[in-house]
C-alpha positions in Angstrom: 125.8 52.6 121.6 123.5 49.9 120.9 126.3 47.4 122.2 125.8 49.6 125.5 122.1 49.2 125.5 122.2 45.2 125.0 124.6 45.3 127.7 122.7 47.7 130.2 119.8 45.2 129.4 121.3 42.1 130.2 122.8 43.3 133.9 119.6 44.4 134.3 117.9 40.7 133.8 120.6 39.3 135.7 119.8 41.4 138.6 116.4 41.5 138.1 116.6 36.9 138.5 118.9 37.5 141.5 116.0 39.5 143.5 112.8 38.2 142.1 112.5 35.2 144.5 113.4 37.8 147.4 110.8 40.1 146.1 108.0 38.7 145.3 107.2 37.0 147.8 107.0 40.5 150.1 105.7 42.8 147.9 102.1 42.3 148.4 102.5 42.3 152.2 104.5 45.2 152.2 102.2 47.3 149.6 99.3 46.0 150.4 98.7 47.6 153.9 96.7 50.8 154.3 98.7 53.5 156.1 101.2 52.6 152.4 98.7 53.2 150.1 99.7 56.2 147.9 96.5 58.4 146.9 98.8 60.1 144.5 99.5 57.3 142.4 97.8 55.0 140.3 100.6 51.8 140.4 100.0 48.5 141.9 102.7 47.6 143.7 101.4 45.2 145.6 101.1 43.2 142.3 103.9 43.9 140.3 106.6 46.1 140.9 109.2 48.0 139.4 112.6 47.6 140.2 114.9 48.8 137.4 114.8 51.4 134.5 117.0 51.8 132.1 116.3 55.2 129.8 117.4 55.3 125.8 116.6 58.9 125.3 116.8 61.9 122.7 116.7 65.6 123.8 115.2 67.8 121.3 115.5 71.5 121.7 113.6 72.3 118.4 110.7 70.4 119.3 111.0 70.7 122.7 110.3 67.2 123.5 112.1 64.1 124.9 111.7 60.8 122.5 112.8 57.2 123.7 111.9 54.4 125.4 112.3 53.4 129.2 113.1 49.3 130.1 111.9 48.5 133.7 112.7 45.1 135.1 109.8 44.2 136.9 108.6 41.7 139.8 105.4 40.2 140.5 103.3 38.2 142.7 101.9 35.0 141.7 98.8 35.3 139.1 99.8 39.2 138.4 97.9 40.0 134.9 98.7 43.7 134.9 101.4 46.3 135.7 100.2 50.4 136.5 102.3 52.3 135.5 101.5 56.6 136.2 101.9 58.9 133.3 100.6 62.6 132.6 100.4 64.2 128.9 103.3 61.3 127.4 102.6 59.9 124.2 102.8 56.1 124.3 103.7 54.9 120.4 103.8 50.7 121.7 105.2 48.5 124.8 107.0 45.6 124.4 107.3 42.4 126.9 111.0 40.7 127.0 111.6 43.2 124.0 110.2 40.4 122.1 106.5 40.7 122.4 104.5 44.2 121.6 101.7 44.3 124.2 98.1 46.0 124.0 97.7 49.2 126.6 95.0 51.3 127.8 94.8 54.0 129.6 92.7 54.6 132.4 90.1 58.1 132.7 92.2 61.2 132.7 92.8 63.0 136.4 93.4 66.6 136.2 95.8 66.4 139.3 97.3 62.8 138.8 97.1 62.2 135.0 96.3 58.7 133.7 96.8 54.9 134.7 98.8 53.3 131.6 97.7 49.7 132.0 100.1 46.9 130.3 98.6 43.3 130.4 102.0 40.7 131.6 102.3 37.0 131.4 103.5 34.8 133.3 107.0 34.6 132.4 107.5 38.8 132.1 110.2 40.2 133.7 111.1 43.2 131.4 108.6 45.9 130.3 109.6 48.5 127.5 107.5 51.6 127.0 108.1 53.8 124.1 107.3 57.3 124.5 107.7 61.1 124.3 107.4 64.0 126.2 104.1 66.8 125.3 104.7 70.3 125.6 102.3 70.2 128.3 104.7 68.4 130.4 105.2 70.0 133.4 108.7 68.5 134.8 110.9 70.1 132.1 111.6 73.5 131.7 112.7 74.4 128.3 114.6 77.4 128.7 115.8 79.7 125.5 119.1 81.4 125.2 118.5 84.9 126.5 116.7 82.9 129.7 120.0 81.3 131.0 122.9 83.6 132.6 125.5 83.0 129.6 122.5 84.1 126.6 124.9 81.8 124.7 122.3 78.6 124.3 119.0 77.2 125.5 118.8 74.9 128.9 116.9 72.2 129.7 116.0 71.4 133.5 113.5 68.4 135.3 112.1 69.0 138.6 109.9 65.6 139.6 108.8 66.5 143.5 106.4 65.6 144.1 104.2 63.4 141.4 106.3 65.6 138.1 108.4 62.1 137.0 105.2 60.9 135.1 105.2 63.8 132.8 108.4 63.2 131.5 108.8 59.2 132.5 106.2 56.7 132.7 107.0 55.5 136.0 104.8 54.1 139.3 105.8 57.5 140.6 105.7 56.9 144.0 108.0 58.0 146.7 107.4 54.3 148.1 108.5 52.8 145.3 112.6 52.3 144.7 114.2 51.6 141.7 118.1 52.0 140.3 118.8 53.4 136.9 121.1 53.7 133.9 120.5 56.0 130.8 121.7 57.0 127.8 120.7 60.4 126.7 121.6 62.1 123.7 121.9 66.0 123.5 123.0 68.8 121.2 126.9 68.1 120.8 127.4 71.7 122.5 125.9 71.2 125.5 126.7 68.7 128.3 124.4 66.5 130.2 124.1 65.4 134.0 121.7 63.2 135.9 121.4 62.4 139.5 123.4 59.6 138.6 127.7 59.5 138.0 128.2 62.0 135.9 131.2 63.7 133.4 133.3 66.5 133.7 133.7 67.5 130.0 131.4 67.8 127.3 131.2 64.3 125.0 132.4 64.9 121.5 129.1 63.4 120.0 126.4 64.3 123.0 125.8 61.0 123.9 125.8 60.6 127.8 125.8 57.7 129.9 124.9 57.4 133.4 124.3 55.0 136.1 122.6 55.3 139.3 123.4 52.2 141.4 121.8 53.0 144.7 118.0 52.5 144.6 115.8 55.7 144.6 112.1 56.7 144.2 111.1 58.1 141.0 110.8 62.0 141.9 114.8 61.5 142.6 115.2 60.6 138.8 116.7 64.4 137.4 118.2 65.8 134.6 119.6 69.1 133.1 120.8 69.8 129.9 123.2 72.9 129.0 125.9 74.9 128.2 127.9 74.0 131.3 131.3 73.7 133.1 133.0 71.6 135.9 134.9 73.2 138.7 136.4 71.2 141.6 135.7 71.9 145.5 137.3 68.9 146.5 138.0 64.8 146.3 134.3 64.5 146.6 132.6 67.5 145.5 132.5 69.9 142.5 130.3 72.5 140.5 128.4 72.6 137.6 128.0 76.2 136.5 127.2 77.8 133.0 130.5 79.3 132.4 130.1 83.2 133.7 129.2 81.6 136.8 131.5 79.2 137.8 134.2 80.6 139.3 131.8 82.7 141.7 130.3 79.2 142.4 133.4 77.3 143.2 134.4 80.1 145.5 130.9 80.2 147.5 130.3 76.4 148.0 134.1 76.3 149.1 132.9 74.5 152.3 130.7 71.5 151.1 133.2 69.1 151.6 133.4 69.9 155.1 130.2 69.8 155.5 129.8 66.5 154.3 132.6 65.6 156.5 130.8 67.0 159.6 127.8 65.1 158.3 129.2 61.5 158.1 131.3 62.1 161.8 127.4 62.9 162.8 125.0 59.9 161.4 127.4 57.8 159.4 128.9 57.2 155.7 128.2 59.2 152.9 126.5 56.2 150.6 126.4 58.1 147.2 130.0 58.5 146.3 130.1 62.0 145.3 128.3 64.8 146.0 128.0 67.5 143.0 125.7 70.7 142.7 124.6 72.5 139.7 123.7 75.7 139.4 120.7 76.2 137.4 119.3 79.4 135.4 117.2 82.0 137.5 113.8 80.3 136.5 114.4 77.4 138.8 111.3 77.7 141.3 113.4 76.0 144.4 116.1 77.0 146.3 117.4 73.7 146.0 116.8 69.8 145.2 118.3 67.0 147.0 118.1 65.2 143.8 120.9 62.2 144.6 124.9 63.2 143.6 124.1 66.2 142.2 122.0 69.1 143.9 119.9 71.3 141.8 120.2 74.8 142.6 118.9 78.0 142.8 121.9 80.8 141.9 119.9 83.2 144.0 122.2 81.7 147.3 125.3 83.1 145.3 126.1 85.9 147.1 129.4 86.3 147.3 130.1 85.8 151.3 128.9 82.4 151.7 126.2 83.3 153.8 122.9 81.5 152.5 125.1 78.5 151.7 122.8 76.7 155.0 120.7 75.5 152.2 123.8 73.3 150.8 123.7 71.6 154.1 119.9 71.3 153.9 120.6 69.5 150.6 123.2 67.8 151.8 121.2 66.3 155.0 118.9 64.8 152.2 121.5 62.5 151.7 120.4 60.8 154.7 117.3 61.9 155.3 115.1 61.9 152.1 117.6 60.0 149.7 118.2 56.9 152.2 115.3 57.2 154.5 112.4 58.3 152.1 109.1 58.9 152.8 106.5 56.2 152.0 103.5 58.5 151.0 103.3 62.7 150.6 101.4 62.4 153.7 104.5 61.8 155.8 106.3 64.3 153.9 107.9 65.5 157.3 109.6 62.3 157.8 111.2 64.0 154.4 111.8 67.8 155.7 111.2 67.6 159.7 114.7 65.1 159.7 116.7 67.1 157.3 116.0 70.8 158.6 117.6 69.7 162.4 120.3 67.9 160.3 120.9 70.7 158.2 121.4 73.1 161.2 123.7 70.4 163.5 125.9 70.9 160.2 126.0 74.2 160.6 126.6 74.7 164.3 129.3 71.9 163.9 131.1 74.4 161.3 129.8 78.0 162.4 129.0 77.7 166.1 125.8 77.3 168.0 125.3 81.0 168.3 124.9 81.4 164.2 122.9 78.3 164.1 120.4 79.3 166.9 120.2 82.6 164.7 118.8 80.3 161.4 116.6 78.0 163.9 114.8 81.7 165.1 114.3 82.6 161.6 112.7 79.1 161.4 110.4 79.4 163.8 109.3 82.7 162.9 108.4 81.2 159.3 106.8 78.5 161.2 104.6 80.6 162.9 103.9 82.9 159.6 102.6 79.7 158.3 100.4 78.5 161.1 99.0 82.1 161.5 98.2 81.5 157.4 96.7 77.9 157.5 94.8 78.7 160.7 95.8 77.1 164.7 93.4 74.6 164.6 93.9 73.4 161.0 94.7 69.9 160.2 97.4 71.0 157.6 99.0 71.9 160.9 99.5 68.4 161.7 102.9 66.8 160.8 100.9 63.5 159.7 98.6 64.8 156.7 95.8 63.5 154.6 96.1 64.7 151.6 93.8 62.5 149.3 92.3 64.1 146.5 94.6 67.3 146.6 97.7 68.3 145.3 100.4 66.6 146.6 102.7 70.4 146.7 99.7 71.3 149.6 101.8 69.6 152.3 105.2 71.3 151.4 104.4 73.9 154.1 106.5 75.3 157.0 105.3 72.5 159.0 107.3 69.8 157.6 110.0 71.4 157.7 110.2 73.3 160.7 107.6 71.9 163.1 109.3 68.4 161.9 112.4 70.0 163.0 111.4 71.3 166.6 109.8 68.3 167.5 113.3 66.3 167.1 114.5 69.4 168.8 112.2 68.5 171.6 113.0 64.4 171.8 116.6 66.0 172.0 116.1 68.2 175.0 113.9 65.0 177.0 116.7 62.0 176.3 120.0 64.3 175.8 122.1 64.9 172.7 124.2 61.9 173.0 121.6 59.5 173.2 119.4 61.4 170.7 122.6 60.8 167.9 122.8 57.5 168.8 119.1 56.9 168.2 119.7 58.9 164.4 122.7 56.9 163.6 120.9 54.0 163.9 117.9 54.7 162.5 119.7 55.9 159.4 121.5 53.0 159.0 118.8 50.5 160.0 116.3 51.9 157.5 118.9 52.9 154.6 117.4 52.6 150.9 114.5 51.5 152.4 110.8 53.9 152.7 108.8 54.6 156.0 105.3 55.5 157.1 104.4 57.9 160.3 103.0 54.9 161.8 106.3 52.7 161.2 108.6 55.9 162.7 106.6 56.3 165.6 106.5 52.5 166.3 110.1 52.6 166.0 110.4 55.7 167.8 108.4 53.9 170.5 111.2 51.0 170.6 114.2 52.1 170.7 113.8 56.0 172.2 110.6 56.6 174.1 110.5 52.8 176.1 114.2 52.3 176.0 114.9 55.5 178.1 111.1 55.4 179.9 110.9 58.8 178.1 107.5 61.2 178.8 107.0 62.8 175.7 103.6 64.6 173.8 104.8 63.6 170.4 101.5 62.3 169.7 100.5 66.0 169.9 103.7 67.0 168.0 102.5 64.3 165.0 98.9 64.3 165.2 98.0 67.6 166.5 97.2 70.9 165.1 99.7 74.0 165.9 102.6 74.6 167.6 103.1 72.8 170.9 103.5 74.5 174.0 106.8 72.4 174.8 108.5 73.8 171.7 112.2 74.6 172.6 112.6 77.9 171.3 116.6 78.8 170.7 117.8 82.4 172.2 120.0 84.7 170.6 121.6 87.6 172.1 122.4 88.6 168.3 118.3 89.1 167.7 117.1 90.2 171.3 119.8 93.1 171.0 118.4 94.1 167.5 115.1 93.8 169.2 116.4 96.5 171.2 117.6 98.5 168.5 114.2 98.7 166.7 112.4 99.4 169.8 114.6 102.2 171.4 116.1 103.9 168.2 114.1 103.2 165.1 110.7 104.4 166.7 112.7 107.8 167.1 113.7 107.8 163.9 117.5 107.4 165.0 119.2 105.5 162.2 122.7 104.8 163.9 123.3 101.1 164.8 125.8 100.7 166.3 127.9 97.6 164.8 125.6 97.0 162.2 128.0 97.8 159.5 129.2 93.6 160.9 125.8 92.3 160.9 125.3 89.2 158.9 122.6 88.2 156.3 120.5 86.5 159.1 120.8 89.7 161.6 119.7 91.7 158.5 116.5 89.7 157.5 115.5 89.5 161.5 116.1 93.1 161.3 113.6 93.5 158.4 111.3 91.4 159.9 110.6 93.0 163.1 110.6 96.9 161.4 106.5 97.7 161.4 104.6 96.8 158.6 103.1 100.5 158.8 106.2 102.4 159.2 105.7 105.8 157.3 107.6 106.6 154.0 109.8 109.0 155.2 111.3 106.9 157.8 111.7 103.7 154.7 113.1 106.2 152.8 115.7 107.3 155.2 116.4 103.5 155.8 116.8 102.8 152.1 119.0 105.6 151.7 121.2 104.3 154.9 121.5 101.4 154.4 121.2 100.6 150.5 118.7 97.6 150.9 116.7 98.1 147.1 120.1 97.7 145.8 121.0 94.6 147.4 123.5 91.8 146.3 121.8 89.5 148.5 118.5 88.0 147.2 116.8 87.1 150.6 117.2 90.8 151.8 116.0 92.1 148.6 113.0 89.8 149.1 112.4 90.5 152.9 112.3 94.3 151.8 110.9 94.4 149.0 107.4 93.0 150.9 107.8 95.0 153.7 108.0 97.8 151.2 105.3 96.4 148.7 102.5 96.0 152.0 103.4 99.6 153.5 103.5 101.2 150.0 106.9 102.4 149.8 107.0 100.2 146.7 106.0 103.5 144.8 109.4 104.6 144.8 111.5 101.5 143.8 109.2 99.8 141.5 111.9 99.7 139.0 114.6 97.6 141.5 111.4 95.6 142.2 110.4 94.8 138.7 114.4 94.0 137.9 114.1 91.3 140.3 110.8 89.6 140.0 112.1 89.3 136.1 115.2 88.2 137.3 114.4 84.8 139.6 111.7 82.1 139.1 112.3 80.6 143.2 109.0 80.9 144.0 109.8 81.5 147.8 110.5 84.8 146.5 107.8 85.3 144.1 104.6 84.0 145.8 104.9 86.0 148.7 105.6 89.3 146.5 102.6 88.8 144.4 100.5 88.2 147.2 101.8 91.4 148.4 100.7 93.7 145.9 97.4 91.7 145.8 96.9 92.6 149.2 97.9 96.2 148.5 95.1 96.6 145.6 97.9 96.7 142.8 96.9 93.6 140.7 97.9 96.3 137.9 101.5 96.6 138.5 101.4 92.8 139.4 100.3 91.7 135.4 102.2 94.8 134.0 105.5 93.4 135.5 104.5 90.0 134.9 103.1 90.2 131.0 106.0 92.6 129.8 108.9 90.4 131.3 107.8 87.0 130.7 109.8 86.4 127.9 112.7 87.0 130.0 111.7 84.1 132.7 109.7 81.2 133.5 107.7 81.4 136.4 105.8 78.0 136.7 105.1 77.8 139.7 104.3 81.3 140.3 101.5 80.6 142.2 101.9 77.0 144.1 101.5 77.1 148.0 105.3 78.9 149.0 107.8 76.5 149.7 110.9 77.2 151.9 113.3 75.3 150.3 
């Protein structure tokens, strides 16, 4: 392995001298300017530059810690003296220059939100910089999981999650979404478990559990995953397949059964798939997202395994990142929607490409009312409204709200209705392959969106107020469905009576069901959400997001009396904190912080819940 190492280490010098003229003469320009300036990161770009990492690294379950060191091949503009790099709770043990020289460091004051500067004095002649580290327990990327916390109860699991600033706190890294950098890595694990990155990755365990990866395409540092466990590969197709603890596989193979269509559907839309394969893993229950686009391989949540394939819109969600997110990145958090907006109207031309316009328009109305929820909840007027944020001095997490992703979405909904569909692809298409592996700014879309869209077709268009405003627009194009407005009807003429038959609801589908829930009155009396529980079985659910959808309805009318125990098995049972967050909040609101702890101190054991309560993301 050490051959591999000196190897990995000389391709990466040899690239590193074949850019470095190109580079370094743009990087100050291009860093330099204020609407790229990343107030979430303390790197200096603009003066030297990462531009490949390559990761020697040990995973220790015991200890519960990550020990190695991590090579960057760096560029710099002339007279450079230092390179930032952005850690939070590492411990840095020395740094070397050209792996010949051991450098002096210092850290900079301690940020409760963005951690520490790690400053590393270069010379002249620098173009490799290693840093020799480990991980703290404090370190809130990876998510040490014990035996009886994974689905198999076999052995213990190891997950990263870096969105949004998380990379530092297992990598020293310029962590910022700005910033693009390939990868190798060798990681070492227990011989019984296997290990994957969003890189290429095996198939079958290694007989010594030594992995090695390579991720060739350039991403930003929140991109850079891993997972570590007890895990199996099944195949979906020439350019798919599963990762699944082994009780889980087979019912994961047979529910993503259609990815590779939908990344077929996806490249006849905006162009080649530029990653090679595209993998998912499905992580234990204490995973807090539904999914990550993390590059190759998704991370995801196994609460979308329900047995029809009907929540599987958040593969194609994941999928869309590809393209949006993965190629085309956002610059800074604050244009986060160039992230979300893009992939959520991607995600859902998948879908109506494979399931029809009438299902899709069904998922776009249960987008909108979530968009709505979340204006009503950060207030009309609010600048969090805006799809352009500031978010200096906060929390990074604060802008992964409802209005990236779905007010992002509408407003390409909107440039869609004004030039046509046709036209509207082409512009995608070629902004996807214009801008590929490369990171934009609000200002730099909307200048391009100015160019080629808006002056090219003499288009009249508010999507100044759609960018810069607060709210929801009063052009938003609003889908239709027959499906909903006849459920509408339902509730209105039979429920209010108390008259339980629906007629043809024994064929409704996940997203009739939770637009069913939805609209039932948050002060319906018990005896009529008994009678609904008892006809229609919804505490006892398969289905997490009906569970969910329920389960607060039932926890803000008080219902939740009577099923406390199906509530209690689920909150122990997931960590997605879509689900959680809005339950807690629930039974805040209902005066019942007592149950709340009580369900939450006696089960801990059984899950991780850390980020119980971060703002609620969708995704």
């Amino acid at each position: 392995m050490k051959y591999f190492t000196i190897l990995a280490l000389l391709a990466f010098t040899i690239i590193s001298c074949q850019n470095k003229e190109m580079l370094k003469d743009s990087i100050h320009n291009q860093y330099a300017e204020d609407h790229r300036k990343d107030h979430h990161s303390f790197s200096n770009p603009d003066q030297a530059l990462t531009t490949n990492l390559f990761l020697d690294l040990n995973v220790d379950f015991t200890k519960k810690i990550i020990t190695g060191v991590a090579h960057f091949d760096i560029v710099k503009s002339e007279g450079a003296s230092e390179i930032i790099f952005d850690t939070k709770d590492l411990n840095i043990s020395k740094v070397k220059l050209n792996q010949k020289i051991e450098s002096k460091f210092t850290f900079g004051p301690k940020d409760d939100l963005l951690g520490q500067a790690l400053h590393i004095p270069i010379e002249a002649n620098t173009t490799l910089v290693s840093i020799y580290y480990e991980t703290s327990a404090n370190s809130a990327a990876l998510q040490w999981l014990r035996p009886n916390q994974t689905a198999d109860k076999k052995h213990p699991f190891l997950f990263s999650q870096g969105q949004a600033i998380l990379t530092r706190t297992w990598i020293p890294c310029q962590d910022s979404p700005g910033i693009r950098i390939t990868y190798d890595a060798k990681v070492k694990v227990p011989k019984e478990l296997m290990a994957v990155m969003s890189a290429s990755n095996p198939t079958v365990k290694s007989e010594d559990g030594v992995y090695n990866f390579q991720m060739k395409q350039a991403i930003p540092p929140y991109l850079i995953a891993l997972a570590v466990g007890d895990l199996a590969f099944g195949s979906i197709g020439t350019q798919c397949g599963v990762y699944a603890e082994p009780s889980m596989l087979e019912a994961s193979v047979y529910e993503f059964g259609d990815t590779e269509k939908m990344l077929k559907v996806a490249e006849d839309l905006y162009g080649p798939y530029l990653w090679e394969r595209y993998d998912i893993i499905v992580l234990p229950p204490s995973f807090p997202f539904g999914g990550m686009e993390n590059p190759r391989i998704t991370f995801a949540t196994p609460t979308i395994i329900a047995g029809d394939r009907s929540l599987t819109a958040l593969i194609a969600h994941e999928l869309a990142h590809s393209w949006s997110g993965n190629l085309v990145t956002n610059a800074t958090w604050d244009d986060f929607w160039l992230n979300e907006g893009f992939t959520v109207y991607f995600e859902r031309r998948i879908m109506e490409a494979l399931y029809g316009k009438e299902y899709t328009d069904m998922l776009a109305l249960l987008g909108f009312q979530d968009l709505e929820a979340d204006v009503q909840h950060i207030g009309h007027n609010h600048a969090d409204t805006h799809l352009k944020l500031n978010l200096k001095g906060r929390d990074a997490d604060d802008g992964m709200t409802d209005i990236a992703y779905e007010k992002g979405a509408y407003f390409l909904m909107s440039l869609e209705e004004k030039v046509g569909r046709e036209k509207f692809d082409d512009f995608l298409k070629t902004y996807f392959e214009e801008h590929k592996f490369k990171t934009l700014t609000t200002e730099e879309f909307v200048e391009y969106l100015e160019e080629k869209l808006i002056d090219k077709y003499n288009v009249e268009t508010n999507y100044k107020d759609w960018i810069y405003g607060a709210g929801i627009p009063a052009n938003c194009p609003i889908p239709k469905s027959d499906k909903f407005s006849s459920i509408d009807l339902l509730i209105n003429r039979k429920l209010k009576n108390g008259y339980l038959e629906f007629k043809g609801s024994e064929n409704w589908n996940t997203h009739q069901w939770l637009h069913f829930l939805r609209k039932i009155p948050k002060n319906t009396n018990q005896e009529m959400m008994k009678k609904l529980d008892e006809k229609f079985n919804f505490s006892n659910s398969g289905n997490a997001e009906i569970l969910a959808a329920w389960f607060e309805l039932s926890i803000k009318n008080g219902y939740y009396k009577n099923i406390k125990s199906p509530i209690e098995d689920f909150l122990v049972s997931v960590g997605r904190r879509k689900f959680l967050t809005p339950l807690y909040s629930a039974m805040k609101e209902a005066d019942d912080l007592a149950l709340a702890r009580s369900i939450y101190q006696k089960k801990q054991n059984q899950i991780i819940m850390p980020y119980l309560f971060k703002p609620w993301m969708r995704y």
